[in-house]
C-alpha positions in Angstrom: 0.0 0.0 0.0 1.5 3.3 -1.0 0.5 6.8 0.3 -1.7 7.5 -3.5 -3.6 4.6 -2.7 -4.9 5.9 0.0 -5.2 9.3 -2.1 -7.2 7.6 -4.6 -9.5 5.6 -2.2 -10.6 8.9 -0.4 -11.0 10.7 -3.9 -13.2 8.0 -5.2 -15.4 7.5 -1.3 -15.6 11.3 -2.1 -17.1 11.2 -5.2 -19.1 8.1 -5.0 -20.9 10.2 -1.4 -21.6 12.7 -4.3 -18.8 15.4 -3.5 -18.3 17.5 -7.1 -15.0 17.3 -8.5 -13.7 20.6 -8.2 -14.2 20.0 -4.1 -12.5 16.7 -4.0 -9.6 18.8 -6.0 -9.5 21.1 -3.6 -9.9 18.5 -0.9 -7.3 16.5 -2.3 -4.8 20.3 -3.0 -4.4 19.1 -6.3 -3.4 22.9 -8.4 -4.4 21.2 -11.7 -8.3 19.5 -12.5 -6.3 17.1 -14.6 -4.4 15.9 -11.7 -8.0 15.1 -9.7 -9.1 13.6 -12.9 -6.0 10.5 -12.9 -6.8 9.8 -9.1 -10.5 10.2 -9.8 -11.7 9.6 -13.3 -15.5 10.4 -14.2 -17.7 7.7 -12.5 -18.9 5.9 -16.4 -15.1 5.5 -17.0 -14.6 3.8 -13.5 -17.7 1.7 -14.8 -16.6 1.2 -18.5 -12.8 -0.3 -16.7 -14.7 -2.8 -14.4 -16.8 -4.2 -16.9 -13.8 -4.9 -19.4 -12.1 -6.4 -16.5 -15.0 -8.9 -16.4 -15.2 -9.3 -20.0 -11.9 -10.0 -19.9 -11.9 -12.7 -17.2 -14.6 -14.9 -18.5 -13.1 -14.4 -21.8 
C-alpha cells in the first residue's frame, strides 16, 4: 500500500458520497483539475474499466 492509494481511495469515497469534482480537487490540494481527474476519473469511465475487467476474465 502506497500513500496515493490511499489518495485515490478517499477521492473516489468522495465522489461516489456525491462530492463535485472541483471540491474533491481542492480537498485532495491538487493545483491542476487534470491531476484530480487521474486519481479520480468520471464515475462511467470507473464503470466502462470494471466491466472490461470482467469481459476479460470470463473471456
Amino acid at each position: 500500500m502506497r500513500p496515493h492509494d490511499l489518495r485515490r481511495t478517499a477521492g473516489y469515497l468522495m465522489q461516489t458520497g456525491g462530492m463535485n469534482i472541483v471540491d474533491i480537487q481542492h480537498q485532495l490540494r491538487h493545483k491542476n483539475l487534470g491531476t484530480t481527474l487521474r486519481y479520480v476519473p468520471p464515475l462511467a469511465d470507473i464503470a466502462k474499466i470494471l466491466e472490461d475487467a470482467n469481459n476479460h476474465e470470463m473471456g
